[in-house]
mmCIF entry with sequence, helices, sheets and N, C-alpha, C, O atoms, coordinates in Angstrom:
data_MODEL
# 
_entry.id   MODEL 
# 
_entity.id                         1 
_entity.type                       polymer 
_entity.pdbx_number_of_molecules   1 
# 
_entity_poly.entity_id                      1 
_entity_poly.type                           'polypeptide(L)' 
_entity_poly.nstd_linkage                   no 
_entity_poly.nstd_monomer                   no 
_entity_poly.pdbx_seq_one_letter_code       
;(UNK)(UNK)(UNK)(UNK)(UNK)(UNK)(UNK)(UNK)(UNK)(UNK)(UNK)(UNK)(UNK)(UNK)(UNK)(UNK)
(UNK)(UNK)(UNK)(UNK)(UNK)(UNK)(UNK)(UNK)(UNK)(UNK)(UNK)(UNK)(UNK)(UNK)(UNK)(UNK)
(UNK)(UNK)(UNK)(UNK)(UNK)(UNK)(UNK)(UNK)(UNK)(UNK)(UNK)(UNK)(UNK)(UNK)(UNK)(UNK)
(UNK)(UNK)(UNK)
;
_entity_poly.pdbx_seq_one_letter_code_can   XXXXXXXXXXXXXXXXXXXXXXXXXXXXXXXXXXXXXXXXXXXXXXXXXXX 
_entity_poly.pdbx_strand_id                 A 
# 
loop_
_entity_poly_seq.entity_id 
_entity_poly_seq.num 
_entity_poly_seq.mon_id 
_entity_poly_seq.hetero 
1 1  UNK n 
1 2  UNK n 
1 3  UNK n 
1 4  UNK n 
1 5  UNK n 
1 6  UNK n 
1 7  UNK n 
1 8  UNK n 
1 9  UNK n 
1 10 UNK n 
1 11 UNK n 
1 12 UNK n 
1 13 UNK n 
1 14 UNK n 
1 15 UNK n 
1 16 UNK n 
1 17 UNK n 
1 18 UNK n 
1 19 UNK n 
1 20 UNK n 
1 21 UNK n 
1 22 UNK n 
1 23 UNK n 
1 24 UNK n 
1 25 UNK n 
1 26 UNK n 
1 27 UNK n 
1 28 UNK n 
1 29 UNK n 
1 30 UNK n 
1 31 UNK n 
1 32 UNK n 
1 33 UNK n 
1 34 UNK n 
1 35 UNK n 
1 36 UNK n 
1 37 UNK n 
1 38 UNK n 
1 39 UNK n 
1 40 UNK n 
1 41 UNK n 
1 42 UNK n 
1 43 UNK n 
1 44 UNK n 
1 45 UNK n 
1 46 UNK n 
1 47 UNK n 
1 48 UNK n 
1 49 UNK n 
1 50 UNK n 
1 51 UNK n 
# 
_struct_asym.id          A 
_struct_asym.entity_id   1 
# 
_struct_conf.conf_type_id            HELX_P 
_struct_conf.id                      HELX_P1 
_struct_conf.pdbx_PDB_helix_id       AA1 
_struct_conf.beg_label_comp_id       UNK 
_struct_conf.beg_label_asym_id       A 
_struct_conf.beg_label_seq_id        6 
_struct_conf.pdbx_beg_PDB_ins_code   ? 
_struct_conf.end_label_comp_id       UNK 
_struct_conf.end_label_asym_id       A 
_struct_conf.end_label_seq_id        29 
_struct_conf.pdbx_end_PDB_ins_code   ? 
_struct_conf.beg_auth_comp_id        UNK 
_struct_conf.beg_auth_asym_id        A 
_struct_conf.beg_auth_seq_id         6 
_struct_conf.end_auth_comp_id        UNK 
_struct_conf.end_auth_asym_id        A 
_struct_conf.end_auth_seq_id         29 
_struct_conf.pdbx_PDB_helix_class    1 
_struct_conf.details                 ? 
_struct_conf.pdbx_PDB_helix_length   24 
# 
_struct_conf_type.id          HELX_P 
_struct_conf_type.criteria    ? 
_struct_conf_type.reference   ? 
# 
loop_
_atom_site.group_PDB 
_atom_site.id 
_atom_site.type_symbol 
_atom_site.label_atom_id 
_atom_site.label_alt_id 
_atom_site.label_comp_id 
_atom_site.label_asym_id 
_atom_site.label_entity_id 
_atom_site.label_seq_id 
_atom_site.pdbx_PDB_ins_code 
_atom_site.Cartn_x 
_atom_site.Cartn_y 
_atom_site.Cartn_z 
_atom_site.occupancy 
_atom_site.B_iso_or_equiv 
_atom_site.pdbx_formal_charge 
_atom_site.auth_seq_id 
_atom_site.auth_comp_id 
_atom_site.auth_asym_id 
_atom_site.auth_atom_id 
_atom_site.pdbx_PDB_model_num 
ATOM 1   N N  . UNK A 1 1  ? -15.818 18.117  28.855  1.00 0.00 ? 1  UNK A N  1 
ATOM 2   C CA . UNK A 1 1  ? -15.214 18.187  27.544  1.00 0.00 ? 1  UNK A CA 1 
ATOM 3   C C  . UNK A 1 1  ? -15.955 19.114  26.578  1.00 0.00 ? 1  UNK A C  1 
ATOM 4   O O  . UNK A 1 1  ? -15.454 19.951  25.828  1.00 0.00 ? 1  UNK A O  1 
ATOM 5   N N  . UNK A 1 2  ? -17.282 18.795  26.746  1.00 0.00 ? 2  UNK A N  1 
ATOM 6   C CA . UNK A 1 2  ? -17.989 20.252  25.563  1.00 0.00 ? 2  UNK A CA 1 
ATOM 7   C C  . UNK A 1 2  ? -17.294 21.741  25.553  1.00 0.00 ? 2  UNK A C  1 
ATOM 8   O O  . UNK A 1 2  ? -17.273 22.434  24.536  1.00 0.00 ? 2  UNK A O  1 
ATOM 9   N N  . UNK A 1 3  ? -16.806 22.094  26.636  1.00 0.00 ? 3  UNK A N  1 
ATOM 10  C CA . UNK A 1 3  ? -15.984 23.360  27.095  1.00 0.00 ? 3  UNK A CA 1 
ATOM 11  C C  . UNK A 1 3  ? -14.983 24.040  26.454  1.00 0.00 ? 3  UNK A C  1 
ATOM 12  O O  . UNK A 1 3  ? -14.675 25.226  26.335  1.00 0.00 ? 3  UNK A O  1 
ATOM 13  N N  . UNK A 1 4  ? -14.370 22.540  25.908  1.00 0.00 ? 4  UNK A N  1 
ATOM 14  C CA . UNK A 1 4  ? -13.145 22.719  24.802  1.00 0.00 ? 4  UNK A CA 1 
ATOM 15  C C  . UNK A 1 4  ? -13.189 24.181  23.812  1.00 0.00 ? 4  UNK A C  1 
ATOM 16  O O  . UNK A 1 4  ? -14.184 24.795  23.429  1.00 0.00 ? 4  UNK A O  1 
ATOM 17  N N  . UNK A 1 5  ? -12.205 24.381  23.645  1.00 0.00 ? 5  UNK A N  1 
ATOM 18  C CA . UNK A 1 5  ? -12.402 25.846  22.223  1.00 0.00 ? 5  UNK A CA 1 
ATOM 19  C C  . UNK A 1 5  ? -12.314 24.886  20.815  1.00 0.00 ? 5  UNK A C  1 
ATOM 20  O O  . UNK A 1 5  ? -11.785 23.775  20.859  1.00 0.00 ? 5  UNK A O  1 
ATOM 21  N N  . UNK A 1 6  ? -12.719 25.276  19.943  1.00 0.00 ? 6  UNK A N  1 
ATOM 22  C CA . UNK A 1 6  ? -12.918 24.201  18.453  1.00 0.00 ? 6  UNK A CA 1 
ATOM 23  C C  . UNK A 1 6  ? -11.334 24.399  17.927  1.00 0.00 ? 6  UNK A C  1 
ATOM 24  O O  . UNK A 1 6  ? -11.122 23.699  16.937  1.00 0.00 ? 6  UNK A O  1 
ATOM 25  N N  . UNK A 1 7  ? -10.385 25.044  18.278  1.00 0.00 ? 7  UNK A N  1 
ATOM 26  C CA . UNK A 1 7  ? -9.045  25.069  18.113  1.00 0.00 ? 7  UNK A CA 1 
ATOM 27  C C  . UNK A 1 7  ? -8.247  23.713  18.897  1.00 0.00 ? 7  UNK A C  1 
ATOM 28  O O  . UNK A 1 7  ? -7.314  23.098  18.381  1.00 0.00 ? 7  UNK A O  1 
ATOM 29  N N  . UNK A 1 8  ? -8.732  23.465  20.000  1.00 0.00 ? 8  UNK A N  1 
ATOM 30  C CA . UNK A 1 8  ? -8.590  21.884  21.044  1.00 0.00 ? 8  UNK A CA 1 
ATOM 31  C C  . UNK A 1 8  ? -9.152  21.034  19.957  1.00 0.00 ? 8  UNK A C  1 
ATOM 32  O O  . UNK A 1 8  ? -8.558  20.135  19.363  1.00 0.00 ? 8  UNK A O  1 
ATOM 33  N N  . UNK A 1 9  ? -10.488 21.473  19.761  1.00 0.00 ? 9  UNK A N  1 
ATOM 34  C CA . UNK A 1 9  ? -10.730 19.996  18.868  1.00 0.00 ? 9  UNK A CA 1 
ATOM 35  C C  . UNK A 1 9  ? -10.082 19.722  16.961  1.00 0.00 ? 9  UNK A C  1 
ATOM 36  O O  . UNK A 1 9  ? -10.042 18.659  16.341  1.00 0.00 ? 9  UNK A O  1 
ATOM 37  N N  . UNK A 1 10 ? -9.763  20.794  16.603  1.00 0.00 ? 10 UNK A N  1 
ATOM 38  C CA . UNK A 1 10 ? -9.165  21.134  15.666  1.00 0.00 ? 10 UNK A CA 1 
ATOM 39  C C  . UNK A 1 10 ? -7.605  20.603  15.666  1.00 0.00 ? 10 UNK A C  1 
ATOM 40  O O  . UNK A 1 10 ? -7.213  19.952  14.698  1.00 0.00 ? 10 UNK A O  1 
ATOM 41  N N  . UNK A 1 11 ? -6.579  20.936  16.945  1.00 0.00 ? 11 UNK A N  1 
ATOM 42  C CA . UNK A 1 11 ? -5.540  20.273  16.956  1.00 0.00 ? 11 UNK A CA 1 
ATOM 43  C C  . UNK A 1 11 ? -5.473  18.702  17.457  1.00 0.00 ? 11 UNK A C  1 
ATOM 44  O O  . UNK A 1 11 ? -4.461  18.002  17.415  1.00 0.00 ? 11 UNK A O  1 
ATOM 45  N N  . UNK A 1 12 ? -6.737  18.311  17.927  1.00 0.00 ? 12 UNK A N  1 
ATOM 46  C CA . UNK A 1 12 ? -6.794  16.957  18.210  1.00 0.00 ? 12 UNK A CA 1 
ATOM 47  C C  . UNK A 1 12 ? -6.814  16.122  17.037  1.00 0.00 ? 12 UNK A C  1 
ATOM 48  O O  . UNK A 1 12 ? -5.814  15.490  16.699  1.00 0.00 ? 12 UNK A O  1 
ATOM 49  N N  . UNK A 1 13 ? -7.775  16.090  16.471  1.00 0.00 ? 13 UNK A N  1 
ATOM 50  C CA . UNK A 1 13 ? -8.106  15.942  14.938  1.00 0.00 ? 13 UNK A CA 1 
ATOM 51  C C  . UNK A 1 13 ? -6.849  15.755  14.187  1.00 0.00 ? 13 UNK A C  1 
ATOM 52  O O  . UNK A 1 13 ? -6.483  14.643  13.804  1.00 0.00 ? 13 UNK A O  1 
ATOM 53  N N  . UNK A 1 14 ? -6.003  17.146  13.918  1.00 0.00 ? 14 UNK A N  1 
ATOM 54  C CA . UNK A 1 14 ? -5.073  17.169  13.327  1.00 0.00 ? 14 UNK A CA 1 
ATOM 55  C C  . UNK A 1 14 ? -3.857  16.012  13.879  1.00 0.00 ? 14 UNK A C  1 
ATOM 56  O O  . UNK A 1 14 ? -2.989  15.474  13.192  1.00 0.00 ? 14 UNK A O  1 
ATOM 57  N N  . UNK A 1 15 ? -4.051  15.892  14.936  1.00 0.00 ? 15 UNK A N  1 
ATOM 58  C CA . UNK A 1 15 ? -2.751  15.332  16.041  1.00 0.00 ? 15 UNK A CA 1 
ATOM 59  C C  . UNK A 1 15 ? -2.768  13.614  15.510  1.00 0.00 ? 15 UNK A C  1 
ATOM 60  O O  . UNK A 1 15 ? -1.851  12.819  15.304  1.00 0.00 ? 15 UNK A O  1 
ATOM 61  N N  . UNK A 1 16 ? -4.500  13.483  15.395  1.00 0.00 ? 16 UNK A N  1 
ATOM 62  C CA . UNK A 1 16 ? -4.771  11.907  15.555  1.00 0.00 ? 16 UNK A CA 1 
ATOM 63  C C  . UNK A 1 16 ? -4.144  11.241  14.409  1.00 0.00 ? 16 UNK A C  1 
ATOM 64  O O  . UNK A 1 16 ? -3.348  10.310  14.283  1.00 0.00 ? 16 UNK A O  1 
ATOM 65  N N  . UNK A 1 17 ? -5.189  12.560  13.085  1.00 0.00 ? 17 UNK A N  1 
ATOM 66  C CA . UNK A 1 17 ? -4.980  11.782  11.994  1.00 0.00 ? 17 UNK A CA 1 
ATOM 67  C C  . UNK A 1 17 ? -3.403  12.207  11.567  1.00 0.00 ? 17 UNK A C  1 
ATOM 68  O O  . UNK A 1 17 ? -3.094  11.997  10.394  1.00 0.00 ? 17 UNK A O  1 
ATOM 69  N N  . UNK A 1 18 ? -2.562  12.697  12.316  1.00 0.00 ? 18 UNK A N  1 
ATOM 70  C CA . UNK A 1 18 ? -1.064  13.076  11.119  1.00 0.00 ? 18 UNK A CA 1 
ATOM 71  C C  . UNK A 1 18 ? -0.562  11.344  12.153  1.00 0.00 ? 18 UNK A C  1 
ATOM 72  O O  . UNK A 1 18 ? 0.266   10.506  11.799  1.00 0.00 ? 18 UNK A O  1 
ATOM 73  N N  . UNK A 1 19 ? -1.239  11.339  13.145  1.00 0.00 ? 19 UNK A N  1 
ATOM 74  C CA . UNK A 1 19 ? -0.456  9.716   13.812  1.00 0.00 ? 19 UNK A CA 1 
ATOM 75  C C  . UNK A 1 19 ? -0.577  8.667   13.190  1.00 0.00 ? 19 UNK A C  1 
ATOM 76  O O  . UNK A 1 19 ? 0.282   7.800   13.033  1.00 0.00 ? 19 UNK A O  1 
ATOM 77  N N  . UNK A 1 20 ? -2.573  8.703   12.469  1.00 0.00 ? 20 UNK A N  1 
ATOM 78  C CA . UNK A 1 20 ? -3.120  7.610   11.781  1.00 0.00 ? 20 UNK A CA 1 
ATOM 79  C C  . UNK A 1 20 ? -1.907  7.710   10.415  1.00 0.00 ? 20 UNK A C  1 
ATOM 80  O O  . UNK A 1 20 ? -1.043  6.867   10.176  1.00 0.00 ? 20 UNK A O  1 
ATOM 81  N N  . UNK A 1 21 ? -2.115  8.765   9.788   1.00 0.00 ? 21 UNK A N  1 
ATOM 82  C CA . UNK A 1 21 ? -1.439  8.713   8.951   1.00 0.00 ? 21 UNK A CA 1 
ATOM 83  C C  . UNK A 1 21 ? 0.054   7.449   8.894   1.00 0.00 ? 21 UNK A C  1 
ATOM 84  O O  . UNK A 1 21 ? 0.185   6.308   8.450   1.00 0.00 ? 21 UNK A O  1 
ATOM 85  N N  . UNK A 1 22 ? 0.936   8.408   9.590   1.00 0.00 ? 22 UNK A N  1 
ATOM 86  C CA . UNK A 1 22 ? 2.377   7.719   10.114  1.00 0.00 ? 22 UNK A CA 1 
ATOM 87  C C  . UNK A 1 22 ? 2.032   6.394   10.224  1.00 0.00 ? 22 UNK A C  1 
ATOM 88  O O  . UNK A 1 22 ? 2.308   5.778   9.194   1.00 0.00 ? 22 UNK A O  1 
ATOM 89  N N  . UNK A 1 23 ? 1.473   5.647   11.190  1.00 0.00 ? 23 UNK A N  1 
ATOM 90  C CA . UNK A 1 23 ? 0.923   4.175   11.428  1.00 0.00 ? 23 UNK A CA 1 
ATOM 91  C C  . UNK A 1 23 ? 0.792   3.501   10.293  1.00 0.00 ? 23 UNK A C  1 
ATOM 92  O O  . UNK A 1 23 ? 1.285   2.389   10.106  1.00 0.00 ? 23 UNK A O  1 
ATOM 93  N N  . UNK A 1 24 ? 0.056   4.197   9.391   1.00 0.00 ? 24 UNK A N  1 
ATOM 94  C CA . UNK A 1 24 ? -0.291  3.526   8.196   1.00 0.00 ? 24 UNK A CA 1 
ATOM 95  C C  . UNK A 1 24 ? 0.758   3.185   7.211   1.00 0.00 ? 24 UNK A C  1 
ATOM 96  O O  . UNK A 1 24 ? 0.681   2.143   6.560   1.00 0.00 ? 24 UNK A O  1 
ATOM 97  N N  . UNK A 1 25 ? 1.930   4.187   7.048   1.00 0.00 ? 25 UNK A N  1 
ATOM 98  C CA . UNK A 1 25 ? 2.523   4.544   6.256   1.00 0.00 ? 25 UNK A CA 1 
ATOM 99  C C  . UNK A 1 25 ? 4.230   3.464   6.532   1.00 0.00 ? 25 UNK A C  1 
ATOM 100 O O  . UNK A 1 25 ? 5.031   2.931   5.764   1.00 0.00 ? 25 UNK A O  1 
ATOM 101 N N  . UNK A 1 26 ? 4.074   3.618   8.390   1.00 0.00 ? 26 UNK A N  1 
ATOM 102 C CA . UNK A 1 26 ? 5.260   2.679   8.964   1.00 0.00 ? 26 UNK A CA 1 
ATOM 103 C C  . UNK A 1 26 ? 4.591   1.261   8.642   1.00 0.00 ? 26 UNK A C  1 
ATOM 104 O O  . UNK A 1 26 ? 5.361   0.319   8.829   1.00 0.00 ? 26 UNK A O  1 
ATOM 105 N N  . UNK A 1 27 ? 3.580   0.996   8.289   1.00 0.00 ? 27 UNK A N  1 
ATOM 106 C CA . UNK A 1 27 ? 3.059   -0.431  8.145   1.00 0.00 ? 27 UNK A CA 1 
ATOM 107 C C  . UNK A 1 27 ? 3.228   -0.631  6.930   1.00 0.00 ? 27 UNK A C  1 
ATOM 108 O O  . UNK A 1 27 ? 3.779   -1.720  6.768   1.00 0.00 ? 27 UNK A O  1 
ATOM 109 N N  . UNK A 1 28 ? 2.947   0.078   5.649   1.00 0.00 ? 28 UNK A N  1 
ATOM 110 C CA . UNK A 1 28 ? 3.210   -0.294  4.638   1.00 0.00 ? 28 UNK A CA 1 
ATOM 111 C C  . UNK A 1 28 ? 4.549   -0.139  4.055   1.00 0.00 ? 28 UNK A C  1 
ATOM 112 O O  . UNK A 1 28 ? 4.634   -0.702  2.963   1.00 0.00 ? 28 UNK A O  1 
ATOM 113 N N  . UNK A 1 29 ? 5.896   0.602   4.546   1.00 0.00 ? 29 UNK A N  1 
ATOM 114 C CA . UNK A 1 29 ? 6.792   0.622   3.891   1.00 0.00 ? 29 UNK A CA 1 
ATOM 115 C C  . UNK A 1 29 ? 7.872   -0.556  4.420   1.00 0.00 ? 29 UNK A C  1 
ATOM 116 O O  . UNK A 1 29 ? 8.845   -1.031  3.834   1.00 0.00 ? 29 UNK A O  1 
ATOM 117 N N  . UNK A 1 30 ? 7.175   -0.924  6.123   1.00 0.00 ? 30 UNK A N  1 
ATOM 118 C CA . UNK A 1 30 ? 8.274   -1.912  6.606   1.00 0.00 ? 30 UNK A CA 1 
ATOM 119 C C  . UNK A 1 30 ? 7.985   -3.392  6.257   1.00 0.00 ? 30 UNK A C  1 
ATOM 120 O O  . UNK A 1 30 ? 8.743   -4.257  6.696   1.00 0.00 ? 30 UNK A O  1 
ATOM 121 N N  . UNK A 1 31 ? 7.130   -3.657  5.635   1.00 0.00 ? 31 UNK A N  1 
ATOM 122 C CA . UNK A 1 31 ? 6.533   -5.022  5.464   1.00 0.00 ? 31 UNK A CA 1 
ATOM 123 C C  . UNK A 1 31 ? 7.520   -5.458  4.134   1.00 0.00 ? 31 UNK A C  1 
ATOM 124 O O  . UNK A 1 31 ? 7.659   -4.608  3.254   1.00 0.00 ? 31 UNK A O  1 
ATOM 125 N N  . UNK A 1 32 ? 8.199   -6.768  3.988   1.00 0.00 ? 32 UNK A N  1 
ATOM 126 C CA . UNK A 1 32 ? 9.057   -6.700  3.194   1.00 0.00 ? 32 UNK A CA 1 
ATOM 127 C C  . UNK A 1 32 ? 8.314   -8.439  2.534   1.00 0.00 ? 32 UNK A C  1 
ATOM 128 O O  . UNK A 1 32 ? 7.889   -9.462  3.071   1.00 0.00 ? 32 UNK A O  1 
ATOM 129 N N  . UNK A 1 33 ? 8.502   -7.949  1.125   1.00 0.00 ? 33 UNK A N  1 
ATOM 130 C CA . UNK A 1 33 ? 7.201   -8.902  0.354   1.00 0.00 ? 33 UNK A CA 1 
ATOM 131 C C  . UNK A 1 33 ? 8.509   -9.880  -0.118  1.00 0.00 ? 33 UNK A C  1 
ATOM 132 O O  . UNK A 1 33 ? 9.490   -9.346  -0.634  1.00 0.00 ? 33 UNK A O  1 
ATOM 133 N N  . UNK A 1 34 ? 8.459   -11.205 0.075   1.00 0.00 ? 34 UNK A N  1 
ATOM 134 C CA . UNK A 1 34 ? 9.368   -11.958 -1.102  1.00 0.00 ? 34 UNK A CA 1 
ATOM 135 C C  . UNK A 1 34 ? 9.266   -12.013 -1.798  1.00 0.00 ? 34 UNK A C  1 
ATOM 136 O O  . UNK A 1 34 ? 8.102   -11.678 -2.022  1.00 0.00 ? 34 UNK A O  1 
ATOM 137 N N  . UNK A 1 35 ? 9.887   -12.347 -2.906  1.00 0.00 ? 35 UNK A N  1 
ATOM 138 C CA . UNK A 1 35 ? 9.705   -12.009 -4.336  1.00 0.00 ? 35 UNK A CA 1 
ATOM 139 C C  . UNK A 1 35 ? 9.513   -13.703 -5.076  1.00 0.00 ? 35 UNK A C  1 
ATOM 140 O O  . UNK A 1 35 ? 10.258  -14.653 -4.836  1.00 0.00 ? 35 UNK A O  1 
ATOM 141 N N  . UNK A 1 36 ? 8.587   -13.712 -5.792  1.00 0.00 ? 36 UNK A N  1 
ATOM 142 C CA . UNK A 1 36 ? 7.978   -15.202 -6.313  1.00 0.00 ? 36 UNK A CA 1 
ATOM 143 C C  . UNK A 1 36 ? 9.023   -15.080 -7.429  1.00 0.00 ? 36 UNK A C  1 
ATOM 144 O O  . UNK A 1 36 ? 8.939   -14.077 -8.137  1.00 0.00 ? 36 UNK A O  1 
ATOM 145 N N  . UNK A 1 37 ? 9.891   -15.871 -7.653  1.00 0.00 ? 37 UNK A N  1 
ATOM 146 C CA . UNK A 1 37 ? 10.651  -16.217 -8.477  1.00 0.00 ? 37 UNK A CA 1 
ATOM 147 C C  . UNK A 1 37 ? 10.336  -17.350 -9.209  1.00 0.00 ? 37 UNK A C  1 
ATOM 148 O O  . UNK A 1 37 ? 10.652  -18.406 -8.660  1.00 0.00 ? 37 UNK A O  1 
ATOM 149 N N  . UNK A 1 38 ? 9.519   -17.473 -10.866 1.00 0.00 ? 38 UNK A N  1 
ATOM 150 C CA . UNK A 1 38 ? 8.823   -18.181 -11.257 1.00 0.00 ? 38 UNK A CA 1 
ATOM 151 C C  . UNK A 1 38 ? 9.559   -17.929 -12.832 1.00 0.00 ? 38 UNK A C  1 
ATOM 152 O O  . UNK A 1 38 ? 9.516   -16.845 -13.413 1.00 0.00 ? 38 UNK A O  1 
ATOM 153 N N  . UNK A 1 39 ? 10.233  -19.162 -13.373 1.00 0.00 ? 39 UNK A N  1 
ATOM 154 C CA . UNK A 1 39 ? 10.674  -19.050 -14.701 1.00 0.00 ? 39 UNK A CA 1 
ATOM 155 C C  . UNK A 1 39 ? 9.737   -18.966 -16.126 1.00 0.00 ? 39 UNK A C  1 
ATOM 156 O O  . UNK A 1 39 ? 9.732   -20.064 -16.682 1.00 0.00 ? 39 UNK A O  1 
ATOM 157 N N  . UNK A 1 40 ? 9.377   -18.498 -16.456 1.00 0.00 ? 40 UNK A N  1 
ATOM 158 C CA . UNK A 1 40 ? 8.462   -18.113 -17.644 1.00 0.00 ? 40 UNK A CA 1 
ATOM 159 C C  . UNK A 1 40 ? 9.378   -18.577 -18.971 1.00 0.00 ? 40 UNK A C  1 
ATOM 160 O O  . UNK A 1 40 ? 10.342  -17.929 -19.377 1.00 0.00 ? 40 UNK A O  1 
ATOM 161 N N  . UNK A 1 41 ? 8.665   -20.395 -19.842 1.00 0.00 ? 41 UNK A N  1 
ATOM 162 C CA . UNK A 1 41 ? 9.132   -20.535 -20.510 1.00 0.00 ? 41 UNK A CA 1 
ATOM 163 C C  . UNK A 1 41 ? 8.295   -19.951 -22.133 1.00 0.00 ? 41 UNK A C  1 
ATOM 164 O O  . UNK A 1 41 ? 7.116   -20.275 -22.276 1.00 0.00 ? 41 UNK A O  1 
ATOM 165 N N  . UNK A 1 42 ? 8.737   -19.413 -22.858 1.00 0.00 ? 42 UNK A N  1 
ATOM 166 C CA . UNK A 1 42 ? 7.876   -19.359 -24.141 1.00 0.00 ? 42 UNK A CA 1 
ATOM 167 C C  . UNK A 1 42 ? 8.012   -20.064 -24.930 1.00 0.00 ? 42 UNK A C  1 
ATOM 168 O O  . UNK A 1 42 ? 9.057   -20.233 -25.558 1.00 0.00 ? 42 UNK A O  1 
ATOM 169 N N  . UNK A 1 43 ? 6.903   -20.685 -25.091 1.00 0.00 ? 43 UNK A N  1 
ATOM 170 C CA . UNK A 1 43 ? 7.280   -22.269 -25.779 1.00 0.00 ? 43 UNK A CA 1 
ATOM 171 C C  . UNK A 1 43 ? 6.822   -21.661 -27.900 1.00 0.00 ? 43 UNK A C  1 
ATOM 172 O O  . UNK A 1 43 ? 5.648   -21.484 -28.225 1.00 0.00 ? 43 UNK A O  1 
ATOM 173 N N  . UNK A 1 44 ? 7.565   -21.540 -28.554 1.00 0.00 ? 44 UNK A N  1 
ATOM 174 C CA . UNK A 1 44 ? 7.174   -21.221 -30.062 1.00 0.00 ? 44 UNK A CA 1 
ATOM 175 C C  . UNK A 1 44 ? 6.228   -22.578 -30.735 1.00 0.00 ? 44 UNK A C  1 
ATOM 176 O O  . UNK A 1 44 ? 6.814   -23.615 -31.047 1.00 0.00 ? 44 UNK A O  1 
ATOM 177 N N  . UNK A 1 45 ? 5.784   -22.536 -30.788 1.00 0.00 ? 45 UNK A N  1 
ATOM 178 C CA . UNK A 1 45 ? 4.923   -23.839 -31.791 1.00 0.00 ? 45 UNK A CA 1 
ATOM 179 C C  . UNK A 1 45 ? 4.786   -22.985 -33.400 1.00 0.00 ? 45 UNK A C  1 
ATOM 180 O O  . UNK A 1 45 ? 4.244   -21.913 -33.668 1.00 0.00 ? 45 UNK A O  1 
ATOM 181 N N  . UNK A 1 46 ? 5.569   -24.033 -34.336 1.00 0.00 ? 46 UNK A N  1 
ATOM 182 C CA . UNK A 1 46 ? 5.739   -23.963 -35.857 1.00 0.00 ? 46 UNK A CA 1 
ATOM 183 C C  . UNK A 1 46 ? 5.014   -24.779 -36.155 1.00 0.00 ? 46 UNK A C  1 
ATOM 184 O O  . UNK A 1 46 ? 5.037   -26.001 -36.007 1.00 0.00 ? 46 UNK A O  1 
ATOM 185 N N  . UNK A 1 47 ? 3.950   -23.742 -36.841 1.00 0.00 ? 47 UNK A N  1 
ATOM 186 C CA . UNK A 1 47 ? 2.930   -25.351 -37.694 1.00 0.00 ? 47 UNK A CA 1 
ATOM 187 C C  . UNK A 1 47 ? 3.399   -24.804 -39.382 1.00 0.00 ? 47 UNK A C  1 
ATOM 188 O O  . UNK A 1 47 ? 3.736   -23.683 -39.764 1.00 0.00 ? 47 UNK A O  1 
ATOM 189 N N  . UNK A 1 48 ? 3.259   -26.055 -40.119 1.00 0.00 ? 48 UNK A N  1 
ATOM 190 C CA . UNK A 1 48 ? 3.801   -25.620 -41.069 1.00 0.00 ? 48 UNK A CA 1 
ATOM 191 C C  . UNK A 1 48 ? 2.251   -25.764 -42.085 1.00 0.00 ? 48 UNK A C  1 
ATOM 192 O O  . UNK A 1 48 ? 1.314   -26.550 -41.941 1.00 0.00 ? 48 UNK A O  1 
ATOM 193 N N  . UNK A 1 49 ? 2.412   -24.913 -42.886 1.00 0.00 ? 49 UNK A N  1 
ATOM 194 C CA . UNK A 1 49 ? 0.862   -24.610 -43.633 1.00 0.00 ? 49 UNK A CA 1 
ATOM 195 C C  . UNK A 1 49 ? 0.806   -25.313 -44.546 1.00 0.00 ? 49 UNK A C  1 
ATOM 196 O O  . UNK A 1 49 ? 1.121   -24.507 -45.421 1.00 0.00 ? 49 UNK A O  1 
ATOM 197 N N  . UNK A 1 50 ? 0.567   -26.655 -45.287 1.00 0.00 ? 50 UNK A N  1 
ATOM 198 C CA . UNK A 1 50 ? 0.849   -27.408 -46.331 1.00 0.00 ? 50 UNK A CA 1 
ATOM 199 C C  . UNK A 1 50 ? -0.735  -27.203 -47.540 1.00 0.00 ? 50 UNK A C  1 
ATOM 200 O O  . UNK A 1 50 ? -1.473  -28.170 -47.730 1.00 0.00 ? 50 UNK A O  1 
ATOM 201 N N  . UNK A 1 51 ? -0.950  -26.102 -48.081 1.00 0.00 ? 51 UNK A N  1 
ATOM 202 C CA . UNK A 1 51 ? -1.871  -26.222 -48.606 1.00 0.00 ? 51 UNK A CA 1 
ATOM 203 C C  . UNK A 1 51 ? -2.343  -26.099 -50.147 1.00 0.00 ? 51 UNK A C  1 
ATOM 204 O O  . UNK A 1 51 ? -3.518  -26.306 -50.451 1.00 0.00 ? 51 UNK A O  1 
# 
């Protein structure tokens, strides 16, 4: 393998990481998140200022 031309190791490189890339990219767009559906009440509290 040392024999290689640095153009072999240059398109290897390139080959691995455009795969790593893809892998990464098919993992994060197919993962499908549920959505927490949580009612948010706002509660007003009136204090009245008697002073």
């Amino acid at each position: 393998m040392p024999q290689m031309a640095p153009l072999n190791w240059l398109g290897l490189f390139i080959s691995f990481s455009l795969i790593f890339l893809t892998f990464n990219a098919m993992n994060y767009f197919t993962l499908i998140y549920s959505p927490k559906i949580t009612s948010i009440k706002k509660t007003f509290t009136l204090t009245n200022w008697k002073w």
